[in-house]
OpenMM code with the backbone's topology and positions (N, CA, C; nanometers):
from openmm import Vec3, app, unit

residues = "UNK UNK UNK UNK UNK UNK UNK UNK UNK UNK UNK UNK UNK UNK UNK UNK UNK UNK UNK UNK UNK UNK UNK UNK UNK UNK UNK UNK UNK UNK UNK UNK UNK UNK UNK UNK UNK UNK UNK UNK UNK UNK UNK UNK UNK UNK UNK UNK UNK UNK UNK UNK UNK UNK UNK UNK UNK UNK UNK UNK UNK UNK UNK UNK UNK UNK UNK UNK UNK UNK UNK UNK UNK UNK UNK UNK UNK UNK UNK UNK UNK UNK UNK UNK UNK UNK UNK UNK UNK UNK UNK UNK UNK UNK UNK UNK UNK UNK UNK UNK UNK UNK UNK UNK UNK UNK UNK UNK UNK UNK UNK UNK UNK UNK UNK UNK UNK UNK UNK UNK UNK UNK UNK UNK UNK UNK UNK UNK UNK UNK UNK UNK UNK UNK UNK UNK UNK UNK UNK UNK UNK UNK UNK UNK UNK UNK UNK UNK UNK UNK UNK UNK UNK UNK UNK UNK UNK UNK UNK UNK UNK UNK UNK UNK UNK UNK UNK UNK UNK UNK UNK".split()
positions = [
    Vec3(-2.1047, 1.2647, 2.8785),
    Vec3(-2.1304, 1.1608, 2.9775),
    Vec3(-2.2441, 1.0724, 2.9275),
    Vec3(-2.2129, 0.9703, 2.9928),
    Vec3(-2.3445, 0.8555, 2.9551),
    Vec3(-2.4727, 0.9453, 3.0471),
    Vec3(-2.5354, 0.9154, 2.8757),
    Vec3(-2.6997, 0.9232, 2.9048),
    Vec3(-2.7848, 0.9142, 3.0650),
    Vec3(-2.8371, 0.9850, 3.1632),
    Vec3(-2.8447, 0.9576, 3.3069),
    Vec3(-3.0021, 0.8567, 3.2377),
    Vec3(-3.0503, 0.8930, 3.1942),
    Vec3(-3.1893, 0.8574, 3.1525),
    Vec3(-3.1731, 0.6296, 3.0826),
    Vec3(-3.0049, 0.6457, 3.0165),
    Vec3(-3.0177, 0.5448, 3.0192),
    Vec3(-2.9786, 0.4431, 3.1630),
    Vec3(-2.8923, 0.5173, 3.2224),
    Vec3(-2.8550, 0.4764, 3.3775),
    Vec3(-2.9942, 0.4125, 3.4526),
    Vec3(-3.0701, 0.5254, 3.4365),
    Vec3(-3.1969, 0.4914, 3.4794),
    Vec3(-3.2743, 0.3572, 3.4153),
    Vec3(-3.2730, 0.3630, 3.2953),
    Vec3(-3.3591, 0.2454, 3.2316),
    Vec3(-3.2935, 0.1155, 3.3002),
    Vec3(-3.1313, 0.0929, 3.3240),
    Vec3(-3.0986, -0.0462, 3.3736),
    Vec3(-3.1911, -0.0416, 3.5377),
    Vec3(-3.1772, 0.0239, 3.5600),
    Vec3(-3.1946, 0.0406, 3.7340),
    Vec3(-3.3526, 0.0249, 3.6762),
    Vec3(-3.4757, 0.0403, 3.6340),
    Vec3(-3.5722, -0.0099, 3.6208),
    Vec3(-3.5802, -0.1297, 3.5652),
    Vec3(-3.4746, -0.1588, 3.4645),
    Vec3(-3.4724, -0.3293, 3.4117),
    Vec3(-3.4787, -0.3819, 3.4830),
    Vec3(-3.3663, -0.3284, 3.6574),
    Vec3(-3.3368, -0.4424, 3.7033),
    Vec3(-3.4398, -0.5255, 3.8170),
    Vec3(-3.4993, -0.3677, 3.8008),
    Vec3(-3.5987, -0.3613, 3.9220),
    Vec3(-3.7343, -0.4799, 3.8916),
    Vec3(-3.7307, -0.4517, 3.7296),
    Vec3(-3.8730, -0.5589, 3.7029),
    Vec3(-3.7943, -0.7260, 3.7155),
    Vec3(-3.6984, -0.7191, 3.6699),
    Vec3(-3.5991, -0.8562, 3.6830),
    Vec3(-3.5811, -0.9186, 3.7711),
    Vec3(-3.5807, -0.8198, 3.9297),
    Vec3(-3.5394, -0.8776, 4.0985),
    Vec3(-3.6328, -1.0139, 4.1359),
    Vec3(-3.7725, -0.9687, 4.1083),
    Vec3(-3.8214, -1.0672, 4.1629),
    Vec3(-3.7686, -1.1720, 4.3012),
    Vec3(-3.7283, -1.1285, 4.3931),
    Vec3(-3.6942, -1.1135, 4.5055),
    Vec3(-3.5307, -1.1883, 4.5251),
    Vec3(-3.4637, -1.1453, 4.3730),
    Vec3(-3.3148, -1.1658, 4.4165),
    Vec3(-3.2254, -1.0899, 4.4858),
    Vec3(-3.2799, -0.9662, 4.5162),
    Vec3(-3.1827, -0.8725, 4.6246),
    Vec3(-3.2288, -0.9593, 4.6982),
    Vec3(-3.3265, -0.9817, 4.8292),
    Vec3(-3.3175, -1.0476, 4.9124),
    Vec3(-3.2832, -1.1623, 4.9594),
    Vec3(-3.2623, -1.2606, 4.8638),
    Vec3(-3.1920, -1.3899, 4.8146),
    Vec3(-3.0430, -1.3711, 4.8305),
    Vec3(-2.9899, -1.2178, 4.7791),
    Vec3(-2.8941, -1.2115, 4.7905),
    Vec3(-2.8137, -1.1718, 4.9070),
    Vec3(-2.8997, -1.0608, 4.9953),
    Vec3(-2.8783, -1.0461, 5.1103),
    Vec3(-2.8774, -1.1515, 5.2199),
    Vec3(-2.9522, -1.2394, 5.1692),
    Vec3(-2.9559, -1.3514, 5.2840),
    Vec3(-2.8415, -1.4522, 5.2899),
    Vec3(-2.8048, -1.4476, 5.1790),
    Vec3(-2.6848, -1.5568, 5.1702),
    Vec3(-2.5344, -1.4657, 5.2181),
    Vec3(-2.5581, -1.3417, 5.1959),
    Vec3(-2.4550, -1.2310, 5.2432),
    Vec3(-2.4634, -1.2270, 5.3943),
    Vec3(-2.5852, -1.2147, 5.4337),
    Vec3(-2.5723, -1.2101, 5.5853),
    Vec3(-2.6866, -1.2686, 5.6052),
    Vec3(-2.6003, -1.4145, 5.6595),
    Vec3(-2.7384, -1.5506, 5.6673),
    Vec3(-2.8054, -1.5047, 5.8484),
    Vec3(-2.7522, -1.4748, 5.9289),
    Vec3(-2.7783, -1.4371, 6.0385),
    Vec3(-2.9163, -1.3424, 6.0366),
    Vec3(-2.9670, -1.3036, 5.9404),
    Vec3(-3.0161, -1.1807, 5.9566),
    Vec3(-3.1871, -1.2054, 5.9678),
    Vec3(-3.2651, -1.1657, 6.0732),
    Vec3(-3.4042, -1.1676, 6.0349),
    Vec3(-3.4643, -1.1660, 5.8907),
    Vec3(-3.5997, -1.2344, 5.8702),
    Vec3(-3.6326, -1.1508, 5.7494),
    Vec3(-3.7103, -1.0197, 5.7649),
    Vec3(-3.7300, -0.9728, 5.9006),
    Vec3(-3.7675, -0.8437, 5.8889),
    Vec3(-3.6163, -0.7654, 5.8227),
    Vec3(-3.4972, -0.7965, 5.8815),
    Vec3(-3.3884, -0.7430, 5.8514),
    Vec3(-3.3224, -0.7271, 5.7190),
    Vec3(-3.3941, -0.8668, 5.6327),
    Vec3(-3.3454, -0.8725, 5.5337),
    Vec3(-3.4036, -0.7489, 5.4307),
    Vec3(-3.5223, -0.7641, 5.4774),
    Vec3(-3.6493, -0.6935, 5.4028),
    Vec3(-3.5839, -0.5396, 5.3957),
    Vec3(-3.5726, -0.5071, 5.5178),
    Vec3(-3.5075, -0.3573, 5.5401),
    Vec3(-3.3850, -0.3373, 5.4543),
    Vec3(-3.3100, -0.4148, 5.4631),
    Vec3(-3.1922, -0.4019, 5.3911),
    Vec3(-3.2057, -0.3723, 5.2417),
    Vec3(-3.2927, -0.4791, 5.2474),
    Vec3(-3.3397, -0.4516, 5.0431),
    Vec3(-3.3778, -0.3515, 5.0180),
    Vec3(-3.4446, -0.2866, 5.0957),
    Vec3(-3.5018, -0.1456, 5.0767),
    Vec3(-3.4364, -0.0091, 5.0716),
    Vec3(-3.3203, -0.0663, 5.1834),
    Vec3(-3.2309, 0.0553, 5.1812),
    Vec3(-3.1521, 0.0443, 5.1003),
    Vec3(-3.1052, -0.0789, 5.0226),
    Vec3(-3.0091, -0.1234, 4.8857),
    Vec3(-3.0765, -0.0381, 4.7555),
    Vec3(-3.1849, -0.0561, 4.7727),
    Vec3(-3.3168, -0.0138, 4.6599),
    Vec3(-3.2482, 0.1250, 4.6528),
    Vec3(-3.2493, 0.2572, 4.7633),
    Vec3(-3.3486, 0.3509, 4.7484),
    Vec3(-3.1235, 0.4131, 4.7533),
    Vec3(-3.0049, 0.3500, 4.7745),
    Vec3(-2.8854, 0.3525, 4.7564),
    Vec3(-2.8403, 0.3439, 4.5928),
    Vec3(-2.9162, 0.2126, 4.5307),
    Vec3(-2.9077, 0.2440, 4.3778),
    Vec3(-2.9348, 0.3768, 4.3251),
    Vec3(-3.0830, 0.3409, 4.3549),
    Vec3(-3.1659, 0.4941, 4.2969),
    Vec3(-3.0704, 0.5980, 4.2814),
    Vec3(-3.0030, 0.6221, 4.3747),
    Vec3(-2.9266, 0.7473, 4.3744),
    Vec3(-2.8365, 0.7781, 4.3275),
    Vec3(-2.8139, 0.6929, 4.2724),
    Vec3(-2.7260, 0.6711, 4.1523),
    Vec3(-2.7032, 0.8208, 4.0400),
    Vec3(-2.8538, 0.8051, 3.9536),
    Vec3(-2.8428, 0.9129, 3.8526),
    Vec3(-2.7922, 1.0366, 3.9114),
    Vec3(-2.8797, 1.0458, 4.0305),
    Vec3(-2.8794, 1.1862, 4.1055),
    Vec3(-2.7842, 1.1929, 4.1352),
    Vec3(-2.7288, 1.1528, 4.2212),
    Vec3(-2.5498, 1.1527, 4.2347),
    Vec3(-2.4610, 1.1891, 4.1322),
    Vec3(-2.4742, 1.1356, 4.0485),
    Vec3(-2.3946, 1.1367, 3.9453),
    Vec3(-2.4276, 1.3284, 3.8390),
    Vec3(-2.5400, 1.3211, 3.8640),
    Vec3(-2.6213, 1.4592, 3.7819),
    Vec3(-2.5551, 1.5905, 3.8700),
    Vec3(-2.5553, 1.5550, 4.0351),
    Vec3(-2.5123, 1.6832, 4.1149),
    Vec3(-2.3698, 1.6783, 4.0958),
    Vec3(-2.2460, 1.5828, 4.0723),
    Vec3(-2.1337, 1.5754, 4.0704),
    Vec3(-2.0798, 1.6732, 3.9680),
    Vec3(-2.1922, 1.6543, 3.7951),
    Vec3(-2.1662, 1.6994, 3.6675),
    Vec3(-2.1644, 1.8060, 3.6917),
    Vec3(-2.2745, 1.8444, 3.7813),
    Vec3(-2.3057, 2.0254, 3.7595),
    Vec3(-2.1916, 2.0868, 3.8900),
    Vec3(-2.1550, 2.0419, 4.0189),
    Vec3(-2.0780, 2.0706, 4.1071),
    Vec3(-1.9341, 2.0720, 3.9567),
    Vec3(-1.8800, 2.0182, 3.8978),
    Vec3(-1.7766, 2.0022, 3.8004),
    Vec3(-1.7947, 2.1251, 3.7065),
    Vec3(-1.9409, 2.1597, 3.6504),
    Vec3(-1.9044, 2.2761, 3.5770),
    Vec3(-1.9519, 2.4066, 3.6874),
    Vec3(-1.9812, 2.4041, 3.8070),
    Vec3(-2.0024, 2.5095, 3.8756),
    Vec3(-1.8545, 2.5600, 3.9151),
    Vec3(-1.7700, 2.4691, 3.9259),
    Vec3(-1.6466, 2.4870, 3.9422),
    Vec3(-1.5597, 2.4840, 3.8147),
    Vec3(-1.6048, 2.4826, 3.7020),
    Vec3(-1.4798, 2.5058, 3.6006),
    Vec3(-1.4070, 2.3888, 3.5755),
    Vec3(-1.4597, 2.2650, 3.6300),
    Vec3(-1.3477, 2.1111, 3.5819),
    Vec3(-1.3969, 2.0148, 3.5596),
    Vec3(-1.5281, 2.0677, 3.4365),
    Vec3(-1.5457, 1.9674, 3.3694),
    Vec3(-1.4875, 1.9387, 3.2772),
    Vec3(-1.3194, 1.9505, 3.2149),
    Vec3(-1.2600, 1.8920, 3.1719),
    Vec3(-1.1768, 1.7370, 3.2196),
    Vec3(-1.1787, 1.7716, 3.3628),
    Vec3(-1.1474, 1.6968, 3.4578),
    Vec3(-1.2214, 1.5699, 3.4959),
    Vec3(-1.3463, 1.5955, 3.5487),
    Vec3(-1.3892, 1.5564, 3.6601),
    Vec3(-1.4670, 1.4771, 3.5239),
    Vec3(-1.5542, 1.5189, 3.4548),
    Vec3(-1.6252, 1.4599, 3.3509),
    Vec3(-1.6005, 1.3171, 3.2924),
    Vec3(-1.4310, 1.3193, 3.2263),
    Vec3(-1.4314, 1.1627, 3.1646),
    Vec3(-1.4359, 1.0648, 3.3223),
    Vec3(-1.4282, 1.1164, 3.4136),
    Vec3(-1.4580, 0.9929, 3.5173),
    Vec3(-1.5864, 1.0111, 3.5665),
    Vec3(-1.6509, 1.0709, 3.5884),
    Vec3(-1.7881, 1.0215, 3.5618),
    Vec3(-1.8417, 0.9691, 3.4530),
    Vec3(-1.8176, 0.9923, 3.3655),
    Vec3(-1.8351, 0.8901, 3.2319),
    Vec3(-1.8067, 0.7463, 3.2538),
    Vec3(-1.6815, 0.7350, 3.2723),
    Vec3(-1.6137, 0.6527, 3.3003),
    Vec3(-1.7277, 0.5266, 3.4592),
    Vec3(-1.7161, 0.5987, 3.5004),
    Vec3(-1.8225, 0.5411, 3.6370),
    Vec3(-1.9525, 0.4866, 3.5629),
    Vec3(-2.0084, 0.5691, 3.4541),
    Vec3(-2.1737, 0.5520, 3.3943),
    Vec3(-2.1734, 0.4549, 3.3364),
    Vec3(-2.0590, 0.4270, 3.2539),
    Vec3(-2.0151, 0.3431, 3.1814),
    Vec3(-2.0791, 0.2005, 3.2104),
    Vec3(-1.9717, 0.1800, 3.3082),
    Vec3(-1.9791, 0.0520, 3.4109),
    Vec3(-2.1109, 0.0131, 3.4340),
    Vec3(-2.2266, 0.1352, 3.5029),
    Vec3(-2.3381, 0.0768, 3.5190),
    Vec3(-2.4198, 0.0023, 3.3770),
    Vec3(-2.4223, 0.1089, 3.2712),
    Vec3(-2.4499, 0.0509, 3.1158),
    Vec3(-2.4561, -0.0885, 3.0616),
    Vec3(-2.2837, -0.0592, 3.0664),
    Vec3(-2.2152, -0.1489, 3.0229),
    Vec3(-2.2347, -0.3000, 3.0922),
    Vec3(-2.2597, -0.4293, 3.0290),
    Vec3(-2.3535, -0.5748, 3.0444),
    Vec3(-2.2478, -0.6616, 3.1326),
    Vec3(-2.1592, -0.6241, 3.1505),
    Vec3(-2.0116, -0.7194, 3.1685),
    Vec3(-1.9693, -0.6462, 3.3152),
    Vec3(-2.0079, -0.6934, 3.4234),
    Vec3(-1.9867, -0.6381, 3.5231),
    Vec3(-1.9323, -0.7584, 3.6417),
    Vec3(-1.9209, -0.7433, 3.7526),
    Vec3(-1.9259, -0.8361, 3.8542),
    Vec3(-2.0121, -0.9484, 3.9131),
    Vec3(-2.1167, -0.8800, 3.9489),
    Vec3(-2.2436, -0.9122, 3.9830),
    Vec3(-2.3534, -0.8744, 3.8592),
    Vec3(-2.3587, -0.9485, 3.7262),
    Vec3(-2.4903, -0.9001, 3.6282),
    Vec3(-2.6354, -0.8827, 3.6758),
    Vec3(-2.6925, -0.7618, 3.6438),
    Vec3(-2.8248, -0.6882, 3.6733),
    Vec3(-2.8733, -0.8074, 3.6171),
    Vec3(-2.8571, -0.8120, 3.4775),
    Vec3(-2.9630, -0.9232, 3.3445),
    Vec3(-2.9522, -1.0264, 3.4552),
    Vec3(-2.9460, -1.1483, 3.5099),
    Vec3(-2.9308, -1.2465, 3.5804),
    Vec3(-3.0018, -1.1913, 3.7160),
    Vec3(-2.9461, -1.0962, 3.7903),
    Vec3(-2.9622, -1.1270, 3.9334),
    Vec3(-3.0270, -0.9696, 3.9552),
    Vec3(-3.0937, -0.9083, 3.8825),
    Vec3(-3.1911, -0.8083, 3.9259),
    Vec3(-3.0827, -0.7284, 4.0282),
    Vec3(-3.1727, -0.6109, 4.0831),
    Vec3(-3.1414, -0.5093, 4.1640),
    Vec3(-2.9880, -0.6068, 4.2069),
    Vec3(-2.9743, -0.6814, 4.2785),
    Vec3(-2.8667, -0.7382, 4.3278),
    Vec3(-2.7114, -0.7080, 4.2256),
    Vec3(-2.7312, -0.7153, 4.1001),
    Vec3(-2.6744, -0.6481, 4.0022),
    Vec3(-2.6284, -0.4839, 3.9941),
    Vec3(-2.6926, -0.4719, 4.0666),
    Vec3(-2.6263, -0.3298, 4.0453),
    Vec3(-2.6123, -0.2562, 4.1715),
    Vec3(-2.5870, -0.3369, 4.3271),
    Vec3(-2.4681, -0.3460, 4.4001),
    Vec3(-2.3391, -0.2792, 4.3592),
    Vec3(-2.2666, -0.3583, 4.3031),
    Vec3(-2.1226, -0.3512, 4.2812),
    Vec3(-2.1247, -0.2462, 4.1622),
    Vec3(-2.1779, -0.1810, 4.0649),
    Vec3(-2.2094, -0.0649, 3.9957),
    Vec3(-2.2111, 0.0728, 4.1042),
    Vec3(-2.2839, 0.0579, 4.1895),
    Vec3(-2.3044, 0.1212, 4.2544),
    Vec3(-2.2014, 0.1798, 4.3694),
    Vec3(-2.1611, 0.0711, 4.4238),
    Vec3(-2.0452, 0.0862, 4.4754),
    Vec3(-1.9354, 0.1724, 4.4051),
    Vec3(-1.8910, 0.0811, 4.2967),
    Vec3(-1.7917, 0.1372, 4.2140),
    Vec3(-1.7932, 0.3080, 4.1527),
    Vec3(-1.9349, 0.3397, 4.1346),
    Vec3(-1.9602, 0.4967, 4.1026),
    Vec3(-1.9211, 0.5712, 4.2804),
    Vec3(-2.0218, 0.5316, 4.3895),
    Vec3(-1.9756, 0.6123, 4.5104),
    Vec3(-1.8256, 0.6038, 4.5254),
    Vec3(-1.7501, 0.5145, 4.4860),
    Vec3(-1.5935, 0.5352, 4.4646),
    Vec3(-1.5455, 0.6302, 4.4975),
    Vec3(-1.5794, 0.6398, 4.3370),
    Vec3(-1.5206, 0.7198, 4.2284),
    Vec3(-1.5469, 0.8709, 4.2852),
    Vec3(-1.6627, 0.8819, 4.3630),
    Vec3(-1.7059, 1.0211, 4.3708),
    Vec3(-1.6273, 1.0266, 4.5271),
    Vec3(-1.5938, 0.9415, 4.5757),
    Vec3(-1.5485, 0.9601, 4.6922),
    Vec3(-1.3883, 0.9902, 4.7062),
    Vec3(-1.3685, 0.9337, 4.5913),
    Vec3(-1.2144, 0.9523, 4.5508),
    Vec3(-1.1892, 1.1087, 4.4981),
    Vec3(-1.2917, 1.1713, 4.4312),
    Vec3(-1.3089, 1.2829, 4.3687),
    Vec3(-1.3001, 1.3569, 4.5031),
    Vec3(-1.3715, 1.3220, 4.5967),
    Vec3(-1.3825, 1.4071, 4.7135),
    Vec3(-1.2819, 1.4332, 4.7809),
    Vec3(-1.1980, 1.3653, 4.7374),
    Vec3(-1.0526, 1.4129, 4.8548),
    Vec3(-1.0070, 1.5135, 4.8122),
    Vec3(-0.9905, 1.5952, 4.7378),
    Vec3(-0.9616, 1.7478, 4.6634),
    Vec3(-0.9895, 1.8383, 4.7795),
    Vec3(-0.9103, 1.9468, 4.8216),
    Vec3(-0.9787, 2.0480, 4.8727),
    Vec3(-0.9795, 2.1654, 4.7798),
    Vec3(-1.1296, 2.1987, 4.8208),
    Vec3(-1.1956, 2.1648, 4.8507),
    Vec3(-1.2853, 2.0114, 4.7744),
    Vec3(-1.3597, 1.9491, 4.8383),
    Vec3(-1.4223, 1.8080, 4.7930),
    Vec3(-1.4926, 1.9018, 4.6788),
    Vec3(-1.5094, 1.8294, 4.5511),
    Vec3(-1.6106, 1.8387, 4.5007),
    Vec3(-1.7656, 1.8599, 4.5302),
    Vec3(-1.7564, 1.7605, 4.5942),
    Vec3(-1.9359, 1.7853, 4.6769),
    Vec3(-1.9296, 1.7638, 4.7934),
    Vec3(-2.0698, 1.8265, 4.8841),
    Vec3(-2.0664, 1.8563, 4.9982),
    Vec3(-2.1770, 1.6876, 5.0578),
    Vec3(-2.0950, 1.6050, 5.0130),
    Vec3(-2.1404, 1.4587, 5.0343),
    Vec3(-2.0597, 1.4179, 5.1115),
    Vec3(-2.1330, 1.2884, 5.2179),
    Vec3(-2.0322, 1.1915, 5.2616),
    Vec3(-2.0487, 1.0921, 5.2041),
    Vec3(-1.9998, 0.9461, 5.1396),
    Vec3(-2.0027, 0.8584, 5.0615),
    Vec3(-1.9545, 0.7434, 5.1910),
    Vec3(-1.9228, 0.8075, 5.2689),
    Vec3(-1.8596, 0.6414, 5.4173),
    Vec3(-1.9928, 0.5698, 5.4421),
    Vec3(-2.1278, 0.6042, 5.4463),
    Vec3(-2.2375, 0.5495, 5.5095),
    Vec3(-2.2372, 0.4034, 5.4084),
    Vec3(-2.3159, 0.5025, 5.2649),
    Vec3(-2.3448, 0.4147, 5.1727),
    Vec3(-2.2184, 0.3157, 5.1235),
    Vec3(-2.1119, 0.3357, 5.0925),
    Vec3(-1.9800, 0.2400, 5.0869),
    Vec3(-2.0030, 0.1554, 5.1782),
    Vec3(-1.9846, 0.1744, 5.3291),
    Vec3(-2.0047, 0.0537, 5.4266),
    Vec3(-2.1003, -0.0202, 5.4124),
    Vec3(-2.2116, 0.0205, 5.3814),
    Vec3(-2.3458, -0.0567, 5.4037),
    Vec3(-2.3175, -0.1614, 5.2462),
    Vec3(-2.2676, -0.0851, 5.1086),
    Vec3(-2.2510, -0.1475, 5.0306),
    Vec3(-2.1522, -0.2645, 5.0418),
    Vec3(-2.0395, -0.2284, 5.1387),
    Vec3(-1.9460, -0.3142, 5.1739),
    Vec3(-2.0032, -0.3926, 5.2019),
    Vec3(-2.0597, -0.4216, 5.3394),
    Vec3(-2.1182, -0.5305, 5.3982),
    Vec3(-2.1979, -0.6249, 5.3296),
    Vec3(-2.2675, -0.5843, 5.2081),
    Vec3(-2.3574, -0.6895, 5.1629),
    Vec3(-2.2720, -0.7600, 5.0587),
    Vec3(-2.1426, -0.6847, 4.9596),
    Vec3(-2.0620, -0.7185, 4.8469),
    Vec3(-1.9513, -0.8216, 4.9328),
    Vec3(-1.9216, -0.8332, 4.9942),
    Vec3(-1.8329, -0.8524, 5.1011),
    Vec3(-1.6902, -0.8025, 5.0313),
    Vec3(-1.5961, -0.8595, 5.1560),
    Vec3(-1.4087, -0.8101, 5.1124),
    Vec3(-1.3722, -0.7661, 4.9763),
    Vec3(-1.3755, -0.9186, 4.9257),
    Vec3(-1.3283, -0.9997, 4.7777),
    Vec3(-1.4040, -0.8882, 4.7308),
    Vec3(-1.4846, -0.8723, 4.6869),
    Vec3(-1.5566, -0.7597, 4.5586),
    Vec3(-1.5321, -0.6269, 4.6043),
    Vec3(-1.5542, -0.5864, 4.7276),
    Vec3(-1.5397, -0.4501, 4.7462),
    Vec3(-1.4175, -0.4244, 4.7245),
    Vec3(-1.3133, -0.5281, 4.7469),
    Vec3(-1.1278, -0.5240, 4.7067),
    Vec3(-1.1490, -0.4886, 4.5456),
    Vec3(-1.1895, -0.5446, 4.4975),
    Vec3(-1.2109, -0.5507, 4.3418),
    Vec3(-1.2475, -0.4289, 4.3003),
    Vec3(-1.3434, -0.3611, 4.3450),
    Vec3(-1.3815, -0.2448, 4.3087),
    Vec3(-1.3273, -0.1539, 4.3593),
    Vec3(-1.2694, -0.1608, 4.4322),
    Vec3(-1.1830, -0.0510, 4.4994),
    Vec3(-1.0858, 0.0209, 4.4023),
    Vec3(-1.0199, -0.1206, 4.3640),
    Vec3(-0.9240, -0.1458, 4.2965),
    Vec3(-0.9330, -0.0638, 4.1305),
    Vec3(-1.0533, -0.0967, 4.0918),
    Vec3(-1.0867, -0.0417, 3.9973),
    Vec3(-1.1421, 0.0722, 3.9557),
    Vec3(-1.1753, 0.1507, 4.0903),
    Vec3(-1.2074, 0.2962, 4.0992),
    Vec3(-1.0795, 0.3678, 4.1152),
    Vec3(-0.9477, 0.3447, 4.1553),
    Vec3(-0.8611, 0.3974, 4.1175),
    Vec3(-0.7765, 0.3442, 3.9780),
    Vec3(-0.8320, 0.2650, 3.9092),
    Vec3(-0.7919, 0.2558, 3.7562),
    Vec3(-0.8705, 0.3314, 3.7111),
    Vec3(-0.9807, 0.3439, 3.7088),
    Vec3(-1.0546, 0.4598, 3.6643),
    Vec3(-0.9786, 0.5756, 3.6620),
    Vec3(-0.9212, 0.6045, 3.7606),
    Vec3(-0.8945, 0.7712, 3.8029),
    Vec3(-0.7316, 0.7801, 3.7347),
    Vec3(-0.6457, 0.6536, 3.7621),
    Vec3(-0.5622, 0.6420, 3.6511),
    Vec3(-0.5841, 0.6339, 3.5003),
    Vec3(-0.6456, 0.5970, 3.4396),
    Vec3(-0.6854, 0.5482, 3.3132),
    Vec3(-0.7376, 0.7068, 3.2452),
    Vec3(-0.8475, 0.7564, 3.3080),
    Vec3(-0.8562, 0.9100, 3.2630),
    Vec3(-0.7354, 1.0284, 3.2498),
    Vec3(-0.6637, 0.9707, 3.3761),
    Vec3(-0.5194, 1.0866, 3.3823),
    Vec3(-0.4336, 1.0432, 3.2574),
    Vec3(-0.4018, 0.8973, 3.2406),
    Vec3(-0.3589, 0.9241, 3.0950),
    Vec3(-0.3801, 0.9369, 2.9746),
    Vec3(-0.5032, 0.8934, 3.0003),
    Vec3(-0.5676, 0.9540, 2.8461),
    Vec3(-0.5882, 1.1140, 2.8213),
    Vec3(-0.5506, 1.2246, 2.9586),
    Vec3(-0.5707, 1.3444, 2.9574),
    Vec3(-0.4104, 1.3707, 2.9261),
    Vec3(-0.3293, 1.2986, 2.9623),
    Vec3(-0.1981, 1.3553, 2.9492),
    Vec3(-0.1747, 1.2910, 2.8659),
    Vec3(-0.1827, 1.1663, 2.7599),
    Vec3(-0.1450, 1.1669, 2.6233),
    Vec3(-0.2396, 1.2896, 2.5453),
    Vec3(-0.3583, 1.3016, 2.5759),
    Vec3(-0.4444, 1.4280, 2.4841),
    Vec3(-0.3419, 1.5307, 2.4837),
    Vec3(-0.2509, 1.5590, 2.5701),
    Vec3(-0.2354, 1.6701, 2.6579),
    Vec3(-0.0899, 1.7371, 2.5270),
    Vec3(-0.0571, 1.5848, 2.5747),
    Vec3(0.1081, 1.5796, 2.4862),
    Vec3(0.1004, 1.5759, 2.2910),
    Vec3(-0.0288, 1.5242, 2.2503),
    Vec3(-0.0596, 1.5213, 2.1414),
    Vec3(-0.0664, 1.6809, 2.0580),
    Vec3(-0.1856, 1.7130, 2.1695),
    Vec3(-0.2026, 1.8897, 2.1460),
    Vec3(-0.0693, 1.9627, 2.1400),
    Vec3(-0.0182, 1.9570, 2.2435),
    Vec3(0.1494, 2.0065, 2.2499),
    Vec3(0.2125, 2.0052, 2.1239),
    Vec3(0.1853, 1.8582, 2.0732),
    Vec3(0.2951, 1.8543, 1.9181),
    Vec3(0.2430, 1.8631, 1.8074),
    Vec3(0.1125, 1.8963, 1.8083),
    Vec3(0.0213, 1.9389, 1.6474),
    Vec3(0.0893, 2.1000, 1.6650),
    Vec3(0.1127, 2.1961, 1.7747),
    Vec3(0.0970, 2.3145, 1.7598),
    Vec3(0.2136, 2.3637, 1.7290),
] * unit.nanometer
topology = app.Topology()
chain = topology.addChain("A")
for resn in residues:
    res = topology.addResidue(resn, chain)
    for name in ("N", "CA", "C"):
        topology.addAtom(name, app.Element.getBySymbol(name[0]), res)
């Protein structure tokens, strides 16, 4: 899996970068909103990123506590990726914390999608933070990412079942 430590370094890039574009961004997302409201929001956007690594760190170890980190692994990878990786929806480099919104989103997905298994993978709910992420990404992007957290979950299944079929015919 991608590096959590580098996960972390964007999420501090982005943090020195914001210079008050989460709230810039929230405001134009929901122009209605106090700036006490806005303020709050940024904060709770803030401390929703953050949780990112951690999220992602309890998922790895819930995956080998259970025996499927063959499984569960290339899509969390796959999720880390995205945050890393410069080419996103909303860019961190440009628009600070506001950047890594839709990263964020797109990983609680993924883990939420993971969660439908019984039993869930983890003993998380992911509806709070999704909505709240919803609301600020609006429709259009959260459609987008939606969209792309189950290519994710496709995209790993066949790269596990061509691995799968390859192994089959070396033996």
């Amino acid at each position: 899996m991608v590096n959590l430590d580098d996960i972390q370094a964007v999420i501090d890039s982005a943090k020195v970068r914001d210079d008050g574009k989460l709230e810039e961004f929230i405001r134009r997302t929901s122009p209605v909103s106090t700036d006490e409201e806005v303020t709050d929001a940024a904060k709770v956007a803030t401390e929703v990123v953050e949780m990112v690594p951690i999220v992602l760190a309890c998922a790895a170890q819930a995956a080998e506590q259970r025996r499927l980190t063959l499984v569960v692994m290339p899509i969390l990878d796959h999720a880390a990726r995205y945050i890393v990786n410069p080419v996103d929806l909303i860019p961190e480099m440009t628009q600070g914390m506001a950047g890594l919104l839709d990263d964020t989103y797109l990983v609680f997905r993924i883990l939420e999608n993971l969660n439908r298994g019984s039993p869930p993978l983890m003993d998380t709910d992911f509806g709070v933070p999704l909505r709240f992420l919803r609301r600020l990404l609006g429709e259009e992007v959260s459609a987008k990412l939606d969209a792309a957290s189950l290519f994710a979950l496709q995209d790993v299944s066949e790269q596990m079942s061509r691995a799968w079929d390859e192994a089959g015919h070396q033996s």
